[in-house]
KOLGU-4560 file (N, C-alpha, C; in nm, 3 decimals, padded with zeros to 5 digits):
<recs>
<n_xx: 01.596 n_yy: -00.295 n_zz: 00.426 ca_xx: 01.469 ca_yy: -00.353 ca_zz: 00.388 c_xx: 01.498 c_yy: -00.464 c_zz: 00.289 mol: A seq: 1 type: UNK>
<n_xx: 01.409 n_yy: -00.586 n_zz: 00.311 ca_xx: 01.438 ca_yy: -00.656 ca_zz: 00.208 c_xx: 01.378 c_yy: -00.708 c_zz: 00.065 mol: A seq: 2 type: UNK>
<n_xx: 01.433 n_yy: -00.758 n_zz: 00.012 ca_xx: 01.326 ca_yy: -00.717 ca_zz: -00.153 c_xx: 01.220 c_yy: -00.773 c_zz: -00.109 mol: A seq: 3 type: UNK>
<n_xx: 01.184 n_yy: -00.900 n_zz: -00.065 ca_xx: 01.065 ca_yy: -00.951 ca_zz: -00.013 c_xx: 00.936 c_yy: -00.827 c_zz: 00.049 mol: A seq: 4 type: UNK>
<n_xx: 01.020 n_yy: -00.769 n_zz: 00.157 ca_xx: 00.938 ca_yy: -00.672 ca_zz: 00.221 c_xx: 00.891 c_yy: -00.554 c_zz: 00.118 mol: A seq: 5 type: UNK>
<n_xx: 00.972 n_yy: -00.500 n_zz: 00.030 ca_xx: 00.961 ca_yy: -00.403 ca_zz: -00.061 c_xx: 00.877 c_yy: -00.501 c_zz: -00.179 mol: A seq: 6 type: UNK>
<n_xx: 00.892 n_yy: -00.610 n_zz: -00.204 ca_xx: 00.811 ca_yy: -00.617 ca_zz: -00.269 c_xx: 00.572 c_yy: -00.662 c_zz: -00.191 mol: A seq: 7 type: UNK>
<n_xx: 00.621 n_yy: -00.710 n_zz: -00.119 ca_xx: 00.474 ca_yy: -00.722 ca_zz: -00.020 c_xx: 00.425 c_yy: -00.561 c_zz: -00.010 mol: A seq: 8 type: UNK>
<n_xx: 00.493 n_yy: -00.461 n_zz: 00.004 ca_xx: 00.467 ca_yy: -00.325 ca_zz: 00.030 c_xx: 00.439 c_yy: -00.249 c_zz: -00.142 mol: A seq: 9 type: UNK>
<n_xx: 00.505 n_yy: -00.340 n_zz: -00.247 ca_xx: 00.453 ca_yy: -00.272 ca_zz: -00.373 c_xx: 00.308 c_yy: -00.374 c_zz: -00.422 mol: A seq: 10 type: UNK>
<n_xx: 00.325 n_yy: -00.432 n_zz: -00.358 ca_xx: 00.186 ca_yy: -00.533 ca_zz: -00.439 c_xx: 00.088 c_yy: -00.453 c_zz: -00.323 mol: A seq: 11 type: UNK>
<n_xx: 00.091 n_yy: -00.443 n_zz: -00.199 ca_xx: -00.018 ca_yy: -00.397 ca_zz: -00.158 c_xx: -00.061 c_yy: -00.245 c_zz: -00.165 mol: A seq: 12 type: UNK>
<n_xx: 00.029 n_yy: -00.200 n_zz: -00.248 ca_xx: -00.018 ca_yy: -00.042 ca_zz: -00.313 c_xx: -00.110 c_yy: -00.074 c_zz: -00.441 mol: A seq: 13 type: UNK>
<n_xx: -00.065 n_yy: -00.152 n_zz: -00.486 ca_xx: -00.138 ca_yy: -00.158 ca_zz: -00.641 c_xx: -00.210 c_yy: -00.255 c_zz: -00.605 mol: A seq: 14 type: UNK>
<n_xx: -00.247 n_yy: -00.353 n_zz: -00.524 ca_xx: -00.365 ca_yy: -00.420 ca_zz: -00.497 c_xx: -00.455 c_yy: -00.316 c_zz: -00.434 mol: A seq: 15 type: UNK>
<n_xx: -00.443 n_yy: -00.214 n_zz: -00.348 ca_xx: -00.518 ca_yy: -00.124 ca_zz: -00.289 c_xx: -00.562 c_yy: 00.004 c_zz: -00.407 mol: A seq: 16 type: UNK>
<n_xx: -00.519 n_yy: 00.065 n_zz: -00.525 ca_xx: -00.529 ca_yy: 00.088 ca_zz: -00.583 c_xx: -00.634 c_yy: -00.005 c_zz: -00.727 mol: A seq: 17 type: UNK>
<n_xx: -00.617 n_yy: -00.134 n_zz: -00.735 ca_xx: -00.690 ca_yy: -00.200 ca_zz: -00.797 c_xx: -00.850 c_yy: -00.186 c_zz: -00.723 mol: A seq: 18 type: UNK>
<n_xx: -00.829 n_yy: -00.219 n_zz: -00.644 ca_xx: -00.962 ca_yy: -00.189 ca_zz: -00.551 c_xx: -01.015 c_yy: -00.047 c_zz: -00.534 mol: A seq: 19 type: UNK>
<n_xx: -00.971 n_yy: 00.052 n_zz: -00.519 ca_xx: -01.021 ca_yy: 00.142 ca_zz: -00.541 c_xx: -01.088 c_yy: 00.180 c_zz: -00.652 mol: A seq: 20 type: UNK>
<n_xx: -01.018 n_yy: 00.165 n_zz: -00.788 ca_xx: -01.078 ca_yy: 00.149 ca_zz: -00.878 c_xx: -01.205 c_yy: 00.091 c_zz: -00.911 mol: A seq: 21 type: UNK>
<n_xx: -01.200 n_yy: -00.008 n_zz: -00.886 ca_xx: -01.321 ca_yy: -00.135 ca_zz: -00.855 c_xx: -01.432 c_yy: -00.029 c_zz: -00.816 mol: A seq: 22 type: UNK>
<n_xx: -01.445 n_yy: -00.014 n_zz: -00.655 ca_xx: -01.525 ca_yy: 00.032 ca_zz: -00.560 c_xx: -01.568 c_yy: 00.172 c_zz: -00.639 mol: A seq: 23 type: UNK>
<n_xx: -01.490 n_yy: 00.288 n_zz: -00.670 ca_xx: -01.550 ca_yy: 00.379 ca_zz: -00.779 c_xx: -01.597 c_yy: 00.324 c_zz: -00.873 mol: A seq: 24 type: UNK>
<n_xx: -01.550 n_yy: 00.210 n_zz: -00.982 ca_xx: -01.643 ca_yy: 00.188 ca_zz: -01.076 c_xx: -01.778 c_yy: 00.103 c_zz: -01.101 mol: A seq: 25 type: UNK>
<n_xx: -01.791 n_yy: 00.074 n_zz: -00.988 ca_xx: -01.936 ca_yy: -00.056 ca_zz: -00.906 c_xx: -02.012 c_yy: 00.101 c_zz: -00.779 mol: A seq: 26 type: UNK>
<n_xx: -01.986 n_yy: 00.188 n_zz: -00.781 ca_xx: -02.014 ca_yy: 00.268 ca_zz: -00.663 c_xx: -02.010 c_yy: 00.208 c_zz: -00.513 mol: A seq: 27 type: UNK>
<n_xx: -01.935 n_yy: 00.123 n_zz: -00.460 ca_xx: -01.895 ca_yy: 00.062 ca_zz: -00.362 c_xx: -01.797 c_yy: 00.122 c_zz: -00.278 mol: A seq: 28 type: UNK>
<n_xx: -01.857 n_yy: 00.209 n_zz: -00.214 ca_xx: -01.786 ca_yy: 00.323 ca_zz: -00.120 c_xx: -01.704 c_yy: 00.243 c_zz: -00.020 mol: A seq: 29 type: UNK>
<n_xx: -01.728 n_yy: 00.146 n_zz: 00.027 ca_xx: -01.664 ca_yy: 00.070 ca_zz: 00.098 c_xx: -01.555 c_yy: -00.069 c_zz: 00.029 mol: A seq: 30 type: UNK>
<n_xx: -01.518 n_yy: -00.094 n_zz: -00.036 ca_xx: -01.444 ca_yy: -00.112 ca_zz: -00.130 c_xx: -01.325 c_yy: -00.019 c_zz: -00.184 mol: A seq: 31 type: UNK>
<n_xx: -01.375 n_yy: 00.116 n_zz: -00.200 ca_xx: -01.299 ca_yy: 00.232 ca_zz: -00.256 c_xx: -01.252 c_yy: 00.298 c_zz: -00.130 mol: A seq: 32 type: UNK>
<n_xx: -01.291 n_yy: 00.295 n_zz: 00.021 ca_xx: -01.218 ca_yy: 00.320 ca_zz: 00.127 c_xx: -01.122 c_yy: 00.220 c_zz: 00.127 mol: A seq: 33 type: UNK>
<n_xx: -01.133 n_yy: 00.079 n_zz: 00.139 ca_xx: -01.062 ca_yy: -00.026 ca_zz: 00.223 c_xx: -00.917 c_yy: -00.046 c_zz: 00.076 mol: A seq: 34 type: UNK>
<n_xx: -00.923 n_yy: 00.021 n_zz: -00.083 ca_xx: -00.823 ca_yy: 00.024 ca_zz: -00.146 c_xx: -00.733 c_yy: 00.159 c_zz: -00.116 mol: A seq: 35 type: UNK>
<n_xx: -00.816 n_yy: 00.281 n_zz: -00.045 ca_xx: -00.737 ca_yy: 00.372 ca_zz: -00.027 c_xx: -00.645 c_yy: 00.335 c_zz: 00.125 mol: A seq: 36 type: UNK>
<n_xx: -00.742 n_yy: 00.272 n_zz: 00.194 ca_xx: -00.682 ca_yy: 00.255 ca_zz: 00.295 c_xx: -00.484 c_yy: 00.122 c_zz: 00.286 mol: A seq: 37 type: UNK>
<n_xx: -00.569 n_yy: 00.016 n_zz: 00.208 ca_xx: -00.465 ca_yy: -00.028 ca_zz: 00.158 c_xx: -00.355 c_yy: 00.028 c_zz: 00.131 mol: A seq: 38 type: UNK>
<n_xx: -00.343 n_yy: 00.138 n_zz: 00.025 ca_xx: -00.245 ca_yy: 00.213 ca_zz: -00.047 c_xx: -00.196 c_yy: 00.265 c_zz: 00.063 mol: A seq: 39 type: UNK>
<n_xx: -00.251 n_yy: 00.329 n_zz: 00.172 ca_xx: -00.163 ca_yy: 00.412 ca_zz: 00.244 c_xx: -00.102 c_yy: 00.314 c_zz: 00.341 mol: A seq: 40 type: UNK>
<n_xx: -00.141 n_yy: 00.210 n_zz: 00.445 ca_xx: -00.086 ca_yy: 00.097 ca_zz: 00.486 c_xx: 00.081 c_yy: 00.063 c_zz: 00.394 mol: A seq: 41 type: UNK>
<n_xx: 00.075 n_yy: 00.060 n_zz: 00.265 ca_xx: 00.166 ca_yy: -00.009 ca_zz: 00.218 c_xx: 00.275 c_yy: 00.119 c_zz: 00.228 mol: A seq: 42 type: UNK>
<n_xx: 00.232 n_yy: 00.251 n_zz: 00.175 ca_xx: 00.291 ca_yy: 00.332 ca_zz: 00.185 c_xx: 00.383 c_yy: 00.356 c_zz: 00.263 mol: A seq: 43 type: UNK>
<n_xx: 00.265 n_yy: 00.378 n_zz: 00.387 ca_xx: 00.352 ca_yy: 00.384 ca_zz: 00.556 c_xx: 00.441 c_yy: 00.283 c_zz: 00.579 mol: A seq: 44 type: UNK>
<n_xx: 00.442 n_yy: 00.147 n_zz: 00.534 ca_xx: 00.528 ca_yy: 00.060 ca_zz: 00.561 c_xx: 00.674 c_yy: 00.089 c_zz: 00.494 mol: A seq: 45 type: UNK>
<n_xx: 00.675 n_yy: 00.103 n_zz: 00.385 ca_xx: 00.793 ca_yy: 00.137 ca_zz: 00.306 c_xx: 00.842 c_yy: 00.298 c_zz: 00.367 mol: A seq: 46 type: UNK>
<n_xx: 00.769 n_yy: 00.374 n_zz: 00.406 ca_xx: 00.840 ca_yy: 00.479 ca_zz: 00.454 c_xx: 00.889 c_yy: 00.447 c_zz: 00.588 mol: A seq: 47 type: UNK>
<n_xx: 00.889 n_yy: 00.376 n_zz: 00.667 ca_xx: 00.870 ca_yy: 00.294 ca_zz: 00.770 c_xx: 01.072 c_yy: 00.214 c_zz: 00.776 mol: A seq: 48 type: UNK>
<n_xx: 01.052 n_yy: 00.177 n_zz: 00.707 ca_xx: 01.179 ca_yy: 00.069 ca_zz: 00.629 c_xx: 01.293 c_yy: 00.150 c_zz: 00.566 mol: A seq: 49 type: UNK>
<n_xx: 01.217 n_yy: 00.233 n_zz: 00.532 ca_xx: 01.321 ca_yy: 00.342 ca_zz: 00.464 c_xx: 01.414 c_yy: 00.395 c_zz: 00.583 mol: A seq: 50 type: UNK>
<n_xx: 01.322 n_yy: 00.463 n_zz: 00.641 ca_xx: 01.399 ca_yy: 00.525 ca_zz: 00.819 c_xx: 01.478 c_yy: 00.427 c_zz: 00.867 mol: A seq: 51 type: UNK>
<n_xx: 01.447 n_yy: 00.307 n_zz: 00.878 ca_xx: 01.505 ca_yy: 00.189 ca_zz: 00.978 c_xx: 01.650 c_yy: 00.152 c_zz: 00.834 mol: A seq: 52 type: UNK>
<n_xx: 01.625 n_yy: 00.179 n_zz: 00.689 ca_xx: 01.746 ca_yy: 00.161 ca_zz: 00.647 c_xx: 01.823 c_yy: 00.251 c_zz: 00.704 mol: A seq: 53 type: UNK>
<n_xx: 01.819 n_yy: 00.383 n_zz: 00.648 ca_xx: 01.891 ca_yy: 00.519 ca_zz: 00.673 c_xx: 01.966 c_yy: 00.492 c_zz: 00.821 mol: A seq: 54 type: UNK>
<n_xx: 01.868 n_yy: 00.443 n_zz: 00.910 ca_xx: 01.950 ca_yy: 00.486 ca_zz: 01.064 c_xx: 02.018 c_yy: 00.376 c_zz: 01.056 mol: A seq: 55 type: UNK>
<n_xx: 02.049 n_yy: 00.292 n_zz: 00.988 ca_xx: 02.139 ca_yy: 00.131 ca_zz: 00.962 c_xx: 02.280 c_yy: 00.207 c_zz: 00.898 mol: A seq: 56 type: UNK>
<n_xx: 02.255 n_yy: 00.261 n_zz: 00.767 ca_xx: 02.337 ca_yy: 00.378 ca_zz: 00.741 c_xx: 02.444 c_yy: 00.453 c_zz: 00.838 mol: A seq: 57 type: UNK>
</recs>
């Protein structure tokens, strides 16, 4: 994986997390889905990258 990719996959955890926040603190249920949803997107990607290192390994 490359830092580029690891880093696009850490900004879009904590951008999805910023938003969540947001959306709970405005009561914007839809806002506070589309940051959880974010977080896990970025998640899955880096776990994603991780496997494809390991089997490089």
């Amino acid at each position: 994986m490359s830092i580029g990719d690891k880093a696009k996959d850490a900004v879009q955890q904590v951008a999805g997390k910023a938003e969540e926040a947001v959306g709970k603190h405005t009561d914007d249920a839809e806002l506070t889905a589309q940051g959880q949803k974010d977080q896990v997107m970025g998640e899955a990607r880096m776990e994603t990258e991780k496997a494809k290192d390991a089997v490089k390994d």
